[in-house]
C-alpha positions in Angstrom: -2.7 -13.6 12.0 -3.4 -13.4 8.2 -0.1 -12.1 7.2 1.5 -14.7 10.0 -0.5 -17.4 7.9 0.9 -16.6 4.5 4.4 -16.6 5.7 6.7 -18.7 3.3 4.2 -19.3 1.0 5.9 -18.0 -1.9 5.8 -14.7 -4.0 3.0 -13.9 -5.8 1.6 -10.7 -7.5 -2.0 -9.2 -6.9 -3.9 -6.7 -8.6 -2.8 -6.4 -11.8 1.0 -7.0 -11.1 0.3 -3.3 -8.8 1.3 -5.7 -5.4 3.5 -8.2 -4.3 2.9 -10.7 -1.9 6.3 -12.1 -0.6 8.1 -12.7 2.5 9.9 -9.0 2.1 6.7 -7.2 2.1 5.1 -9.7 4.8 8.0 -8.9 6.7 7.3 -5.4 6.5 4.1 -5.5 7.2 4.2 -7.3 10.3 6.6 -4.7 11.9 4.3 -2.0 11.1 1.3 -3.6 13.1 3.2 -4.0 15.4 4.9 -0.8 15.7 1.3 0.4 16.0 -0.4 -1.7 18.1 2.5 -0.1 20.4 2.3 3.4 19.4 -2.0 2.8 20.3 -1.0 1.4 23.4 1.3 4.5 24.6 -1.5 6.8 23.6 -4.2 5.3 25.9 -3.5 7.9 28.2 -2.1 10.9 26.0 -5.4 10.8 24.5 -7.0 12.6 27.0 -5.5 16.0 25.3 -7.3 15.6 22.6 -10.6 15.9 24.0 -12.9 15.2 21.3 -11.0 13.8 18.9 -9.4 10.5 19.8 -10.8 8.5 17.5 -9.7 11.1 14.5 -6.6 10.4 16.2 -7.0 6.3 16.2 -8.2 7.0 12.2 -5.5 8.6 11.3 -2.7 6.1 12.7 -4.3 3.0 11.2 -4.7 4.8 7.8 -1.0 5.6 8.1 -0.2 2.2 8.9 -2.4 1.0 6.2 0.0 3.2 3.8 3.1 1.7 5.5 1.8 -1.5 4.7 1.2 -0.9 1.1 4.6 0.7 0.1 6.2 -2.3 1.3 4.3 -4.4 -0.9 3.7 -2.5 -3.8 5.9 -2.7 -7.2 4.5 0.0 -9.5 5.6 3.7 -9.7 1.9 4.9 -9.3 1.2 3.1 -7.0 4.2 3.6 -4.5 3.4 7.4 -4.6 -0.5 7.1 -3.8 0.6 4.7 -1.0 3.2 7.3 0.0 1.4 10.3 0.1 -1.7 8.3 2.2 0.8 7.7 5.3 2.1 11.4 4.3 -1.2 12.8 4.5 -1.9 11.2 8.0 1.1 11.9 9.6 0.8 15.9 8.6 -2.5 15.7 10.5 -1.5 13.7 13.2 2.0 16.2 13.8 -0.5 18.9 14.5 -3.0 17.0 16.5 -1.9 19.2 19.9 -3.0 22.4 18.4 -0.6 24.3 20.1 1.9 27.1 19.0 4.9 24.2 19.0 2.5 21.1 17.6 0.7 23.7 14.6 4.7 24.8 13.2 5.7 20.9 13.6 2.9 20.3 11.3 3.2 23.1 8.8 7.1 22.6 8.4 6.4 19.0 7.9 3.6 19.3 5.4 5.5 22.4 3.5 8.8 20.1 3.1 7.1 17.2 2.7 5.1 18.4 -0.4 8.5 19.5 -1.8 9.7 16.3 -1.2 6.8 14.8 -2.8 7.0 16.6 -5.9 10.8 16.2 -6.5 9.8 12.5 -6.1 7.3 12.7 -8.9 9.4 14.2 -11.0 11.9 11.8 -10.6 9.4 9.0 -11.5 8.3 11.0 -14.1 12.3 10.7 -15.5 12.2 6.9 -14.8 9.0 6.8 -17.0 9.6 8.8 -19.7 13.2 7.3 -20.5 11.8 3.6 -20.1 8.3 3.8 -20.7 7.1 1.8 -17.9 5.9 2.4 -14.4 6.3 -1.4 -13.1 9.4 -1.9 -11.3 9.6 -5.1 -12.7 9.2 -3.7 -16.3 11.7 -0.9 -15.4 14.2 -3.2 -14.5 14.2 -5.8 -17.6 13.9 -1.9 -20.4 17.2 -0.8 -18.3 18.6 -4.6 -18.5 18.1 -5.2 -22.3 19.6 -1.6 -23.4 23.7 -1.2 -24.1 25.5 0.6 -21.4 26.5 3.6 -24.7 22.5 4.3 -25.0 22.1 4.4 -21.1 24.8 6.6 -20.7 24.4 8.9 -23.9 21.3 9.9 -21.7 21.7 11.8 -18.1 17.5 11.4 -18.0 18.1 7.7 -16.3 20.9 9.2 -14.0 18.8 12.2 -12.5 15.8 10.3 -12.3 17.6 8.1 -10.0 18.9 11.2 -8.2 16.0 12.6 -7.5 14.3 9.4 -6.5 17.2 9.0 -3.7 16.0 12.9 -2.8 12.4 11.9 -2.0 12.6 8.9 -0.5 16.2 10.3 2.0 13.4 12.9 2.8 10.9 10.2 4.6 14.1 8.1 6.4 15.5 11.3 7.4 18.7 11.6 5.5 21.0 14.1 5.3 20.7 16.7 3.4 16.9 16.0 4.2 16.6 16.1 7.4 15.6 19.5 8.0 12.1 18.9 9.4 13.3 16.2 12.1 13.8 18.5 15.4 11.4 20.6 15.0 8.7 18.2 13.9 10.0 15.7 16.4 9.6 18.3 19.1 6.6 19.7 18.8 4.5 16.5 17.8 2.8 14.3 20.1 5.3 11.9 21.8 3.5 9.2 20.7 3.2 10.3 17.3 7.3 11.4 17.5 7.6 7.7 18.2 5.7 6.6 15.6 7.4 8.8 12.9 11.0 7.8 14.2 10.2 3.9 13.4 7.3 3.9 11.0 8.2 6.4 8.4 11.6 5.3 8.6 11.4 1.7 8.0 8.5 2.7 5.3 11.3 4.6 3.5 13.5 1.8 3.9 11.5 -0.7 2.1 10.7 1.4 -0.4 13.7 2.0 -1.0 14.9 -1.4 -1.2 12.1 -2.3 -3.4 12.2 0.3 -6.2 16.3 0.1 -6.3 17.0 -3.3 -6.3 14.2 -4.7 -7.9 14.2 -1.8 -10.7 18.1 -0.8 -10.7 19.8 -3.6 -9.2 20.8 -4.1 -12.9 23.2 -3.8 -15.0 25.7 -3.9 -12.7 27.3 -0.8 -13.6 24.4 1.5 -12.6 24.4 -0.3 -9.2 27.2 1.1 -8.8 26.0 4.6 -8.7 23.4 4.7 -6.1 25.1 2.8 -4.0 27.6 5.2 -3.9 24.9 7.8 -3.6 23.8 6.1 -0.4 27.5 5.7 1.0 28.3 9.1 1.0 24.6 10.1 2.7 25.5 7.7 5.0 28.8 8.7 6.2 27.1 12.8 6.1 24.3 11.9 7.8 25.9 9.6 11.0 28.5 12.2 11.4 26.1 15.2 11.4 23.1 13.3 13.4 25.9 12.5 16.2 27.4 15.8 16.5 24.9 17.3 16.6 22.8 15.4 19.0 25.5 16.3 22.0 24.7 19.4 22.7 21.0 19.2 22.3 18.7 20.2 25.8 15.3 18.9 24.7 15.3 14.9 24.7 12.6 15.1 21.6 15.2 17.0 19.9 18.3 14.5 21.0 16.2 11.6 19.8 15.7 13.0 16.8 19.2 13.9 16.0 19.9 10.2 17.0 17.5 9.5 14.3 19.6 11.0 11.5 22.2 9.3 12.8 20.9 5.9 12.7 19.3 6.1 9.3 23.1 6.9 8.2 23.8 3.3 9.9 21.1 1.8 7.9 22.6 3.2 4.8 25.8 1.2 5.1 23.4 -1.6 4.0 21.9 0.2 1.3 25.2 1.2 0.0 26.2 -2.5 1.0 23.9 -4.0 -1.6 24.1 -1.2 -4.0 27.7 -1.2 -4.5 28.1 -4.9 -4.5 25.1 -6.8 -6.1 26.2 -10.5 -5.0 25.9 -9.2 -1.1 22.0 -9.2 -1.8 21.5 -11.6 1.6 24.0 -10.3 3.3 23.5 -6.3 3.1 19.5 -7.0 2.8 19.2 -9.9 6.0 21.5 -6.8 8.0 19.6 -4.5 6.8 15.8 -6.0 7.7 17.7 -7.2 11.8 18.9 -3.5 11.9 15.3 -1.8 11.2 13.2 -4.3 13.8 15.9 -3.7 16.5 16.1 -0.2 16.0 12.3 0.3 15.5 11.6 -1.7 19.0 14.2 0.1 20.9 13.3 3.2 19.8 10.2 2.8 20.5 10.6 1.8 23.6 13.0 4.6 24.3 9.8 7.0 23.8 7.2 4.9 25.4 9.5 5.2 28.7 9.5 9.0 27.8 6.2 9.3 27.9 5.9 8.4 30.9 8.9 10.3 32.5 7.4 13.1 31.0 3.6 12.9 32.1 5.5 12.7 35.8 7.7 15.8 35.3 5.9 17.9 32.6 8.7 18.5 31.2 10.9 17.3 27.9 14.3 19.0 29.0 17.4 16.3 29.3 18.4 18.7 32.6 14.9 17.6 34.9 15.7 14.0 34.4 18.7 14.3 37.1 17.3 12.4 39.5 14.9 9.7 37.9 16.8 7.0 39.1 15.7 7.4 42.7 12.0 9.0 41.8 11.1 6.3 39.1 13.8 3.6 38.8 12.1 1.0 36.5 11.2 4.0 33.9 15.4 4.9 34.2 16.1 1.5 33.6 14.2 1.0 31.3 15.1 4.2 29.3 18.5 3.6 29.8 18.9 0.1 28.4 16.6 1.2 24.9 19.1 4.1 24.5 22.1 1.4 25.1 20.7 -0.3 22.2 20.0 2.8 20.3 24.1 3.2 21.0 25.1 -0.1 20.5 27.0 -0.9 23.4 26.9 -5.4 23.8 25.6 -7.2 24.1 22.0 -5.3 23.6 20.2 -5.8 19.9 21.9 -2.8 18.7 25.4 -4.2 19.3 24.7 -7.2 17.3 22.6 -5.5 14.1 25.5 -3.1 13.7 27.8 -5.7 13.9 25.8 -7.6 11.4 25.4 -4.6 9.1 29.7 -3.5 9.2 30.5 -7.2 8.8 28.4 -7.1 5.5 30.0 -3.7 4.1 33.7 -4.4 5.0 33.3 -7.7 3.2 32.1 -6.0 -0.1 34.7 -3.5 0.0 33.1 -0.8 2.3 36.1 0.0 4.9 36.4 3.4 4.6 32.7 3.6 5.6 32.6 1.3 8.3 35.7 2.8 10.0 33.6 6.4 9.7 30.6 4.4 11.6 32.3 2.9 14.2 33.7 6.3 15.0 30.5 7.7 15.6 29.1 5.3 17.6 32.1 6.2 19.9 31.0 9.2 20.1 27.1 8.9 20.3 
């Protein structure tokens, strides 16, 4: 209700400059509440495998959120990676929370990589700050503006910085070539947790991402133009990959996390939309923001259904739900018209964000990539 009642009331800056209130990071921050007041909801009864730890459990996803909510809002370096690794540190917990032989490699993979991540994030800060000698994004943005394109380019520092920003962040929305950890830790998770890293941590990374490049790099124009060609070229990798792949998957976990490769590539069409073409800031950004809530509510749904289909058969294998539509028809209906969004077949959610997000990129000169993303959703 608080972040409902500041809504439109302008942007303003908290904490020393460290936060920023605006309808962006309110945005944000409402789909993460609710994202988990849904993920709570689907673990009333999964719960019960935890014995006596379900309000570690509880803890841990409301300190997660908490972090979620925080790198939406926040616009300093330092700041972005202690909100980062406090959702990180949760989630690493929470993958394990099952304690079984599947559930204990989820969470050491995912902690392993993650740290990797993590540090080839830092680093790349560390670049940012050492060639402009600030760690507000603000700051960062007006060093980078006032310098002559010869000085910016006499120096690769500013260009591998960026680089290796676009590495640790593509690790927490699951891009390719960082998308390593997704089956496994989608698989041997929690469901509900699976769920919650699918949508939350995704559309965490997203807003990140959106904040620290266009607020800090979205000028001069010229350096635009390099990360968002970075994020067209994930994009078209990672849709293609996350598709193929996907098919011939038997574990539904595992599918649905394939899917989720694939449909961070999607989301990178609007990165790459507003990185390679500065004046389609609404356009690419608006896309963008309809594509995450549709996808996050879908998807979520999508698992909650599973959850349920799964506590009947004990079982995650795609081959046991032959049959559902007879033994539990409103759970198959259900599932089946999230994953009709998830495909974007019309005229579900997921038909019109994708047709909101193309529009966008073939307007700013983005074609080639749009023609490669309507191909795979043929074939997802």
């Amino acid at each position: 209700g608080f972040t409902i009642a500041m809504w439109g009331g302008g942007s303003q800056a908290i904490f020393n400059n460290m936060l920023a209130v605006d309808n962006f990071a309110l945005f944000f921050k409402l789909l993460f509440l609710a994202i988990a007041a849904l993920v709570i909801l689907a673990s009333v009864d999964y719960v019960s495998k935890f014995a006596r730890f379900q309000g570690e459990y509880y803890a841990l996803v409301l300190l997660s959120t908490l972090g979620m909510m925080l790198m939406a809002a926040t616009a300093e370096l330092i700041a972005i990676y202690v909100a980062l690794e406090l959702t990180s540190i949760s989630l690493y917990i929470l993958a394990g929370f099952l304690k079984d032989p599947k559930s204990t490699e989820a969470s050491l993979k995912y902690l392993l990589l993650g740290a990797v991540a993590s540090a080839v994030l830092l680093y790349g800060m560390a670049l940012v700050f050492g060639f402009t000698g600030e760690t507000h994004l603000g700051e960062i943005a007006r060093t980078i503006q006032a310098m002559p394109p010869q000085a910016l380019l006499a120096s690769p520092a500013l260009i591998l910085g960026i680089v290796l920003l676009v590495a640790g962040f593509g690790f927490k929305i699951a891009a390719v070539p960082f998308h390593m950890w997704v089956p496994d830790v989608y698989e041997g998770a929690p469901t509900p947790i699976t769920a919650y890293l699918s949508v939350g941590s995704k559309a965490a990374g997203f807003a990140i991402i959106l904040r620290v490049f266009y607020s800090a790099f979205g000028l001069p124009e010229w350096l635009s133009l390099d990360w968002g060609l970075i994020f067209a070229v994930l994009s078209a990798i990672g849709m293609t990959l996350g598709n193929v792949v996907a098919i011939s998957q038997t574990n539904i976990k595992r599918m649905l996390g394939y899917s989720s490769i694939a449909q961070a590539g999607y989301l990178m069409v609007g990165l790459a939309t507003v990185g390679l073409s500065p004046a389609a800031d609404i356009l690419g950004r608006s896309g963008l923001l309809f594509f995450l809530a549709s996808y996050a509510l879908t998807n979520l749904g999508a698992f909650i259904a599973i959850i349920a289909i799964s506590g009947k058969l004990n079982s995650d294998l795609i081959a046991h739900y032959s049959g559902m539509g007879k033994r539990a028809p409103l759970l198959a209906l259900a599932l089946t018209l999230c994953l009709i969004s998830l495909i974007g077949l019309p005229p579900a959610a997921g038909f019109m964000a994708k047709f909101y997000i193309f529009s966008g990129a073939v307007h700013h000169g983005l074609l080639w990539l749009v023609i490669i993303a309507v191909i795979n959703s043929v074939i997802s």
